[in-house]
Backbone as a printed PyTorch tensor [residue, N CA C, xyz], in Angstrom:
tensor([[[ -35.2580,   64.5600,  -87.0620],
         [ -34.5210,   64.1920,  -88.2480],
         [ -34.6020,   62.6730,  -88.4120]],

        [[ -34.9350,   62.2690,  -89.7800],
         [ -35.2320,   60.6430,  -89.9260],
         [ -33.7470,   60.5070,  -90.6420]],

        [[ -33.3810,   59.0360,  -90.3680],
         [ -32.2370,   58.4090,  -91.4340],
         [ -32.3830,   57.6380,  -92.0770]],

        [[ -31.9410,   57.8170,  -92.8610],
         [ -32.3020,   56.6260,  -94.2630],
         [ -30.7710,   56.1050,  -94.8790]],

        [[ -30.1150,   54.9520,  -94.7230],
         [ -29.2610,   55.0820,  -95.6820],
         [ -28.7910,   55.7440,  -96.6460]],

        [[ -27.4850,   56.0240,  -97.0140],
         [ -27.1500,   57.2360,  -98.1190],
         [ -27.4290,   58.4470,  -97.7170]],

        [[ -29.0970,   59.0860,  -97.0710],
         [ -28.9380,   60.3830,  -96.6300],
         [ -27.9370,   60.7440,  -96.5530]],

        [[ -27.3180,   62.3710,  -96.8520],
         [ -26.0770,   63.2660,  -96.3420],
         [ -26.9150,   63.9760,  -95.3520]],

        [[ -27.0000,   64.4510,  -94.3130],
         [ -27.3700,   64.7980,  -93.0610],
         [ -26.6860,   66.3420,  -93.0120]],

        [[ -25.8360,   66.2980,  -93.3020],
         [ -24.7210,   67.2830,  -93.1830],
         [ -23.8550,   67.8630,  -93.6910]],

        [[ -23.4170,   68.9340,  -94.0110],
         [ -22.2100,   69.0130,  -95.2560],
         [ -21.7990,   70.4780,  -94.9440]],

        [[ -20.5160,   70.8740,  -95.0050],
         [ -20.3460,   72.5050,  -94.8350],
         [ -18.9850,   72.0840,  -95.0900]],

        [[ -18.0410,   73.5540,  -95.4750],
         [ -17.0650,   74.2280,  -95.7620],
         [ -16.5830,   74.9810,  -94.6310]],

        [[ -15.1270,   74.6770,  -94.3660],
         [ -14.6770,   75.6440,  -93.4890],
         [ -13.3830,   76.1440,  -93.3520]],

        [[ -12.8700,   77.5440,  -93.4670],
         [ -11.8540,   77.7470,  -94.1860],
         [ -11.0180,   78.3350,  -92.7480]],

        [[  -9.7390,   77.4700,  -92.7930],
         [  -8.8500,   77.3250,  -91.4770],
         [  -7.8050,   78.6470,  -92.1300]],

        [[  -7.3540,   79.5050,  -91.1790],
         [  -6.4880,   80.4810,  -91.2660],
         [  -5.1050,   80.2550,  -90.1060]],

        [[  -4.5250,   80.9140,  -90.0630],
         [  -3.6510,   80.9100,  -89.4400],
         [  -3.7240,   81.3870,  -87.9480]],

        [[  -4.3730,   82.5680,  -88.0250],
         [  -5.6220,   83.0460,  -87.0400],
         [  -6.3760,   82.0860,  -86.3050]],

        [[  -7.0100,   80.8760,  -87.0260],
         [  -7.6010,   79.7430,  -86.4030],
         [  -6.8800,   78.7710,  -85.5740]],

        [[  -5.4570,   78.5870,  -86.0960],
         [  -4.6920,   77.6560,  -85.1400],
         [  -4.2200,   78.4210,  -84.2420]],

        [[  -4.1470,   79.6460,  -83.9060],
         [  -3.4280,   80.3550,  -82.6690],
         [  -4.3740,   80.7130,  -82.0730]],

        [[  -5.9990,   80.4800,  -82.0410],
         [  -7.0150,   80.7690,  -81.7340],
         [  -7.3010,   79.1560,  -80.6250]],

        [[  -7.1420,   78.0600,  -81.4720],
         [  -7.3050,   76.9240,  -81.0730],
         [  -6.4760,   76.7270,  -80.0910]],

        [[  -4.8760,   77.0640,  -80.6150],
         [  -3.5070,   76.6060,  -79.9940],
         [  -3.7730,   77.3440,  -78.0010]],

        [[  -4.3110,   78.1790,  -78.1230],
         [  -5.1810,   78.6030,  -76.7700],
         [  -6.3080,   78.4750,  -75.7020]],

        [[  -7.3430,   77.8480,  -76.6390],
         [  -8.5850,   77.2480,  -76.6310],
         [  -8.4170,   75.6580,  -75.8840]],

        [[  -7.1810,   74.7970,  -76.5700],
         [  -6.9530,   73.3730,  -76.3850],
         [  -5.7290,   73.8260,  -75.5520]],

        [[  -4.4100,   74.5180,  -75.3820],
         [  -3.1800,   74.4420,  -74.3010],
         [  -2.4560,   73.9660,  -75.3510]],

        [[  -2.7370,   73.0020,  -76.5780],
         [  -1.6950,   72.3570,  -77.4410],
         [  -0.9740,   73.5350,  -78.0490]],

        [[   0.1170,   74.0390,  -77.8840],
         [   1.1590,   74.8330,  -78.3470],
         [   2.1660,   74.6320,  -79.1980]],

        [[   1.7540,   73.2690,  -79.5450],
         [   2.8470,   72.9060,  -80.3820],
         [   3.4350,   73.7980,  -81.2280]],

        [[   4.5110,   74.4240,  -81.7840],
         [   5.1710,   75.2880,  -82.6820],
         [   5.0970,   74.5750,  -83.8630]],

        [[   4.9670,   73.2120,  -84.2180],
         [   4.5010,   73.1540,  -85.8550],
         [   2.9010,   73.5040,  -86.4450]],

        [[   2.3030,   74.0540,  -85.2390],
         [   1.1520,   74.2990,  -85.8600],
         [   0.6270,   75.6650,  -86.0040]],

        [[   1.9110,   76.6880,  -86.0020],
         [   2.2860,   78.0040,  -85.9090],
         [   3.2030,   78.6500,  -86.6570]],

        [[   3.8680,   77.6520,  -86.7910],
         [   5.6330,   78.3510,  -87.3660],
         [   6.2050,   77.3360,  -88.4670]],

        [[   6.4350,   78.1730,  -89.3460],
         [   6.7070,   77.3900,  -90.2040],
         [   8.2770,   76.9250,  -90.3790]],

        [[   9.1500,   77.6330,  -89.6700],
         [  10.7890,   77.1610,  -89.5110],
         [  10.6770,   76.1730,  -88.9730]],

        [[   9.6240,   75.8940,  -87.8290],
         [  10.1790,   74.5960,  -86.8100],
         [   9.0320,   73.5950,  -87.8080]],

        [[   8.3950,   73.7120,  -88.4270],
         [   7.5630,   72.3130,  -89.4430],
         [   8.5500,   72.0720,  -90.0570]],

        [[   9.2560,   72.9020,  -90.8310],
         [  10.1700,   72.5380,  -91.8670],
         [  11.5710,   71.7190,  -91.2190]],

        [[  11.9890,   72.1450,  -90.0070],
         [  12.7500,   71.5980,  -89.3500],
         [  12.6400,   70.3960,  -88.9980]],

        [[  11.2510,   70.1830,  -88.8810],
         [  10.6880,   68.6330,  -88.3590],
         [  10.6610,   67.8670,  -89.8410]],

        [[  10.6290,   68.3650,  -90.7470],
         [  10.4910,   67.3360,  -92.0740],
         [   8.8820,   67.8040,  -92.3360]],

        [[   8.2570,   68.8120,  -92.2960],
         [   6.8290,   68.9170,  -92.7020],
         [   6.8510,   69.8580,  -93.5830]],

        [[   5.7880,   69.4290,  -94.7940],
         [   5.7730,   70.8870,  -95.7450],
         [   5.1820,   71.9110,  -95.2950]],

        [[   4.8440,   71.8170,  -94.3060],
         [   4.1090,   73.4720,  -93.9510],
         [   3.8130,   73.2870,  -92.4320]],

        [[   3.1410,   74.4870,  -92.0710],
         [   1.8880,   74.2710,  -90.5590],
         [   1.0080,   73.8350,  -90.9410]],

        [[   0.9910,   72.9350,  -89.8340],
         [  -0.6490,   71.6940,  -90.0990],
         [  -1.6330,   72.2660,  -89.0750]],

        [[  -2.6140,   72.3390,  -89.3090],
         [  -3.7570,   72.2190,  -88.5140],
         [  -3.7540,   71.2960,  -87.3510]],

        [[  -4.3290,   71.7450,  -86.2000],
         [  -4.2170,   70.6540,  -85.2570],
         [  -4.9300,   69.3730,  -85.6590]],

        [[  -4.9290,   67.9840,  -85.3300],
         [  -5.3530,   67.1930,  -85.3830],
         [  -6.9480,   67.1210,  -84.7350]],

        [[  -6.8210,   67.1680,  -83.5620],
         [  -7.9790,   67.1680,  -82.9090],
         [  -9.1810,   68.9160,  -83.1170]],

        [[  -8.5200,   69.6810,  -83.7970],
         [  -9.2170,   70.8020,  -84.1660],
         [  -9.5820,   70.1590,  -85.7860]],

        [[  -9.2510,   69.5910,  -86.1580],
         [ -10.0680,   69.1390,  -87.8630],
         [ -10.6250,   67.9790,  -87.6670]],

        [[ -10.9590,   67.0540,  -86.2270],
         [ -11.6900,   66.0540,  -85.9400],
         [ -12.6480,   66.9890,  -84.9470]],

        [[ -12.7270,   67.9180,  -84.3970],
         [ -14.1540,   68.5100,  -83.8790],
         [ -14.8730,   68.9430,  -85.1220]],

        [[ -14.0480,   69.7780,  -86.0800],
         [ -14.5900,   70.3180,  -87.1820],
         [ -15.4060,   69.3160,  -87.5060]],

        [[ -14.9960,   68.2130,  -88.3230],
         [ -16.1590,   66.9220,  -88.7060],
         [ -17.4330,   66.6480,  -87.6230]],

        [[ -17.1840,   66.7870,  -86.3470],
         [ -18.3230,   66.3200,  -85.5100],
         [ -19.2450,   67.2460,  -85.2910]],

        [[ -18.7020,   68.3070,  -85.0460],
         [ -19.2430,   69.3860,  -85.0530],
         [ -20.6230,   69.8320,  -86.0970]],

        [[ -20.3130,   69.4910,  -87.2260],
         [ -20.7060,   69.6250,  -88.4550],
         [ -22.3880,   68.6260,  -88.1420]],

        [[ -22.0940,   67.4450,  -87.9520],
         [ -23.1630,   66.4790,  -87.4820],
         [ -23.8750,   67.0740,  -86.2030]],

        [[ -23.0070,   67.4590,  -85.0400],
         [ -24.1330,   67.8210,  -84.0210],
         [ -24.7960,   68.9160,  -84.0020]],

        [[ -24.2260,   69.8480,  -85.1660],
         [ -25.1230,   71.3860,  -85.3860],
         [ -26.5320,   70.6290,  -86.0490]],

        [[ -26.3230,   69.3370,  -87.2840],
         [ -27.5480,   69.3860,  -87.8050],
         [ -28.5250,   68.0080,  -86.8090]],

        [[ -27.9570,   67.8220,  -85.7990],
         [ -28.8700,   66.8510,  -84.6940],
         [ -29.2500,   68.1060,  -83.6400]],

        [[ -28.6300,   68.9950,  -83.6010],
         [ -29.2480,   69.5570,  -82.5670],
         [ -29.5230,   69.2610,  -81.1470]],

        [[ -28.8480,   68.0750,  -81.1260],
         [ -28.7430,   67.7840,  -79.1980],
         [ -27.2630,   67.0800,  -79.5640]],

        [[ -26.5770,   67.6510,  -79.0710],
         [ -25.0990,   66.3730,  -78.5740],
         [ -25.6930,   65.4240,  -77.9440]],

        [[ -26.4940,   65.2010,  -77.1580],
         [ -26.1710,   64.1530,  -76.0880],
         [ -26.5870,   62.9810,  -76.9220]],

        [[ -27.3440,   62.6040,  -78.0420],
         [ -27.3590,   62.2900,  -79.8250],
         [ -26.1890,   61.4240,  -80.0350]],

        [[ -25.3390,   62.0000,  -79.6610],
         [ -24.0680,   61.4590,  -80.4900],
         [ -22.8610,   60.9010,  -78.9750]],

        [[ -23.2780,   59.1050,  -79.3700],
         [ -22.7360,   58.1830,  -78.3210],
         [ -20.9480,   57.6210,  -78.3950]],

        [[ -20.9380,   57.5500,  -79.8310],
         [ -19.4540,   57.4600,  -80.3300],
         [ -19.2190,   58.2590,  -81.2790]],

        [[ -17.9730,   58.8330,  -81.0410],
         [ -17.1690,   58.8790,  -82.6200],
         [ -15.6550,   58.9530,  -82.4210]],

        [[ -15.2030,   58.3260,  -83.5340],
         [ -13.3360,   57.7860,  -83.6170],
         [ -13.1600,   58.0140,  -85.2790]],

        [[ -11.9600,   58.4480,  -85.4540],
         [ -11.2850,   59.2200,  -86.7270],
         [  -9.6700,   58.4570,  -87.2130]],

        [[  -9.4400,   58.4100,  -87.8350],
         [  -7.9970,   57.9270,  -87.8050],
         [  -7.4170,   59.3790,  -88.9940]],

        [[  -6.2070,   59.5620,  -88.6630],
         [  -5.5460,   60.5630,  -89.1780],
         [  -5.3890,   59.9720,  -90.1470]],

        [[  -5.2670,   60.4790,  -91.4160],
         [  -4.6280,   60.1410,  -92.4190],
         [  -3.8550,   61.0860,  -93.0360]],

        [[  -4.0870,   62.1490,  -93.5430],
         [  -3.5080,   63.2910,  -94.0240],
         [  -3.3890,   64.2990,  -93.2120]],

        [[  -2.2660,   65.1060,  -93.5180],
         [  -2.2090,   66.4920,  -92.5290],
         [  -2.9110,   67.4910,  -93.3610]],

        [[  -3.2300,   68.4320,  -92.8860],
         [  -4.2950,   69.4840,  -92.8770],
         [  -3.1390,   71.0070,  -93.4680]],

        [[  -2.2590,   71.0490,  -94.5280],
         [  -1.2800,   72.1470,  -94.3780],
         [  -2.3580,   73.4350,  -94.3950]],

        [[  -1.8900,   74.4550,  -93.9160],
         [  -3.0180,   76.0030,  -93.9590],
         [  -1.6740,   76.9220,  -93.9700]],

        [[  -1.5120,   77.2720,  -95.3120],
         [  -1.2950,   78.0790,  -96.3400],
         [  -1.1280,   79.4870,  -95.6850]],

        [[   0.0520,   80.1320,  -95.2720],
         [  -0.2030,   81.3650,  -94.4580],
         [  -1.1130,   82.6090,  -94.7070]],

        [[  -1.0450,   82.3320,  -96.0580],
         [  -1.8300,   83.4880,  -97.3640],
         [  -3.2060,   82.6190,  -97.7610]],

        [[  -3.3910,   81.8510,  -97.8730],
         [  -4.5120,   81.3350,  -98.4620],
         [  -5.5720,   80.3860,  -97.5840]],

        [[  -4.9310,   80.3420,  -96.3200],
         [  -5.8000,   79.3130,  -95.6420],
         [  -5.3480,   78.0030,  -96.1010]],

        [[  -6.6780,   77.2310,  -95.6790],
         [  -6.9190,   75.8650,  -95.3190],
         [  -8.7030,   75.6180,  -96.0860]],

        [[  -8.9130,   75.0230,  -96.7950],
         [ -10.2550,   74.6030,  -96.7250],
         [ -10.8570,   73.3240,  -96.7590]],

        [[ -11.2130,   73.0410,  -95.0220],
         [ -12.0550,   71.8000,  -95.0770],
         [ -13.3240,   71.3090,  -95.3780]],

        [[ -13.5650,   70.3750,  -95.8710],
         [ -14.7420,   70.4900,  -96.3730],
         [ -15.4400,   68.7590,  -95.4930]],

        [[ -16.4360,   69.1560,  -95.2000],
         [ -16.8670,   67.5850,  -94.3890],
         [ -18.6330,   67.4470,  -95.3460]],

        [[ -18.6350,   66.0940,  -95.2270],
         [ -19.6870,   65.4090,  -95.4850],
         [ -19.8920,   64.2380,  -94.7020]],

        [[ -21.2220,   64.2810,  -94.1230],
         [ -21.5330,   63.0720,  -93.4650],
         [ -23.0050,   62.6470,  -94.3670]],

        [[ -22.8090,   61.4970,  -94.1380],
         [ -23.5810,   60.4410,  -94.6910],
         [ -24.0470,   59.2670,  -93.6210]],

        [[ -25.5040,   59.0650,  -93.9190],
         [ -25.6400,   57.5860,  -93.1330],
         [ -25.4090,   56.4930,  -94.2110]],

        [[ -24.9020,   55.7670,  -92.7800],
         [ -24.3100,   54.4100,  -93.2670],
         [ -24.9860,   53.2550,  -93.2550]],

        [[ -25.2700,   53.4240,  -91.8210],
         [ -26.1400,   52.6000,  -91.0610],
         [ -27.2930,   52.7150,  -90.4340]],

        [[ -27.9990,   51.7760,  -90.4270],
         [ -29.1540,   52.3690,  -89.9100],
         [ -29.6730,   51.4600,  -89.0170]],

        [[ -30.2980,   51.1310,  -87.3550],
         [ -30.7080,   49.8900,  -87.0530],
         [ -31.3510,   50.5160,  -85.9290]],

        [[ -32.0250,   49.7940,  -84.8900],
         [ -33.6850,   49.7890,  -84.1450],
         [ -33.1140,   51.2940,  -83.0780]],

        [[ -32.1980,   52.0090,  -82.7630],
         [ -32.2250,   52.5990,  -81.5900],
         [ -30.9540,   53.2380,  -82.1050]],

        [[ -30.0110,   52.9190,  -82.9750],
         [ -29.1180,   54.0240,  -83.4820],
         [ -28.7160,   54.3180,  -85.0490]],

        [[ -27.9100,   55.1050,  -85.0660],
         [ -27.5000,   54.7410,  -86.9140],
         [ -25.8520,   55.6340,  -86.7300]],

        [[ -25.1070,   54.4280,  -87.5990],
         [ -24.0600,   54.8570,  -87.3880],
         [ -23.7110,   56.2960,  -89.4870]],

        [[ -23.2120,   57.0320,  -88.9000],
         [ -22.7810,   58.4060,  -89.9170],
         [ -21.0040,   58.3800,  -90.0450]],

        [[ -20.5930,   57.8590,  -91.1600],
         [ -19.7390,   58.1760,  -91.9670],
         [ -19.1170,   59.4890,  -92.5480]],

        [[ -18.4990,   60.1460,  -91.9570],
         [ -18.1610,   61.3590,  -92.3140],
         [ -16.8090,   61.1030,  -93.2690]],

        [[ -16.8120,   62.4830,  -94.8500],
         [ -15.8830,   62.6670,  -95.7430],
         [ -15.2880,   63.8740,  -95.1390]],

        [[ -13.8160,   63.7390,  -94.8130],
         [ -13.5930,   65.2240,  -94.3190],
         [ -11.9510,   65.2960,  -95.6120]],

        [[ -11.9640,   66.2380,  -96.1530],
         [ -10.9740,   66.4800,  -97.4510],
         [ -10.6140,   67.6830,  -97.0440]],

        [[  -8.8020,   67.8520,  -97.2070],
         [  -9.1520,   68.9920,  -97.5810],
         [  -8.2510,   69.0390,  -99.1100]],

        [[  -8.2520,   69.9810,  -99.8430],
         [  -7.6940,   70.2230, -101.5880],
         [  -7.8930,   68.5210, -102.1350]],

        [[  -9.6720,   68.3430, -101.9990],
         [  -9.5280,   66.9570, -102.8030],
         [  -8.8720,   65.6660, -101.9800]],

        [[  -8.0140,   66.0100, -100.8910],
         [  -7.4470,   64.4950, -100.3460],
         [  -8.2630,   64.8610,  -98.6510]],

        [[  -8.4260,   63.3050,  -98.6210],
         [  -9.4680,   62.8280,  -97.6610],
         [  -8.4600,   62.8630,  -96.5220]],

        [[  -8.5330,   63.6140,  -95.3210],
         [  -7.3430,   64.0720,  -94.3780],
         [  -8.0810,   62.9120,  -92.7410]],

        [[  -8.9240,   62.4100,  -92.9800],
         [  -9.5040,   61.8970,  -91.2280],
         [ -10.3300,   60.0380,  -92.3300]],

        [[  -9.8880,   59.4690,  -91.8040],
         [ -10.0080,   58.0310,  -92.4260],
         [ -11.0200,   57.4100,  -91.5440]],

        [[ -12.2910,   56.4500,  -91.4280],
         [ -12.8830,   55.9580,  -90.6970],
         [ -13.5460,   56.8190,  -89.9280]],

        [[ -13.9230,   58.1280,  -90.1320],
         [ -14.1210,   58.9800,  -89.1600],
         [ -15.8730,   58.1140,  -89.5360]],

        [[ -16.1030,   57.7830,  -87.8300],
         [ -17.5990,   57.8010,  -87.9900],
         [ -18.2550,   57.7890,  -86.5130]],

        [[ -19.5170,   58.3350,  -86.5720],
         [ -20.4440,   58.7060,  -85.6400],
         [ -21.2330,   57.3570,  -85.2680]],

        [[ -21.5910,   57.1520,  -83.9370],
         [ -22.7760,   56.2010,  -83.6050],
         [ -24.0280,   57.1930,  -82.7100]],

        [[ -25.0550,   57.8760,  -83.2490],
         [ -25.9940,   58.1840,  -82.8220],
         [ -26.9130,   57.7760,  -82.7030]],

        [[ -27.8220,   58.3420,  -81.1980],
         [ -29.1370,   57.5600,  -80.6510],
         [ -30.4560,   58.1190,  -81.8910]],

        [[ -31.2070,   57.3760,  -82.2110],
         [ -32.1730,   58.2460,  -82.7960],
         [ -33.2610,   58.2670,  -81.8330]],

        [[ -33.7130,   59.3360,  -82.3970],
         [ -34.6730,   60.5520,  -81.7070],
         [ -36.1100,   59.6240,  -81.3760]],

        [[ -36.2710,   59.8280,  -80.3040],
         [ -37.4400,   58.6760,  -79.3860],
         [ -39.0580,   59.3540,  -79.7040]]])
């Protein structure tokens, strides 16, 4: 895979259920009850169950190392939360990621990922530093 500035590299849809966070909430040990139950979100001051944090920041990376095809590719990546992720008990969640190169220079290129979900951009600064391919 070559990079070129602007390239999108990557892009997919992925629709979070409720099913998915009690799937995760097992997978990671994080049990938190706001990301399950919606009495104790609401109790906390949240409009709904959120998606885990670190389960909608693999989602974004994820997305990039399916289309590199080697992890070992991908040297950094850091995300800053910005929005919570609510998933709708009836309707889901749908995230949607786009990565883009940003950067490009002799031995890596850094990838800018858009991760939204309903239109608002939920992971801020999220970006990749990958080796390119020798």
């Amino acid at each position: 895979m070559s990079f070129e500035k602007g390239d999108v590299v990557a892009e997919r849809t992925v629709h979070l259920t409720r099913e998915s966070l009690v799937r995760y909430a097992g997978a990671s040990g994080d049990f938190n009850p706001i990301h399950y139950r919606d009495d104790v979100a609401a109790e906390v001051g949240l409009p709904g169950v959120l998606a885990h944090g670190m389960l909608t920041m693999g989602i974004g990376v994820n997305t990039v190392a399916e289309a590199l095809g080697d992890t070992a590719r991908i040297l950094e990546y850091g995300v800053r939360f910005t929005r919570p992720v609510i998933v709708d008990p009836d309707a889901g969640a749908n995230l949607s990621v786009v990565a883009t190169v940003a950067v490009v220079g002799d031995e890596t290129a850094r990838i800018d990922l858009t991760v939204k979900h309903d239109e608002t951009t939920v992971l801020g600064k999220a970006q990749l530093t990958v080796r390119l391919a020798s």
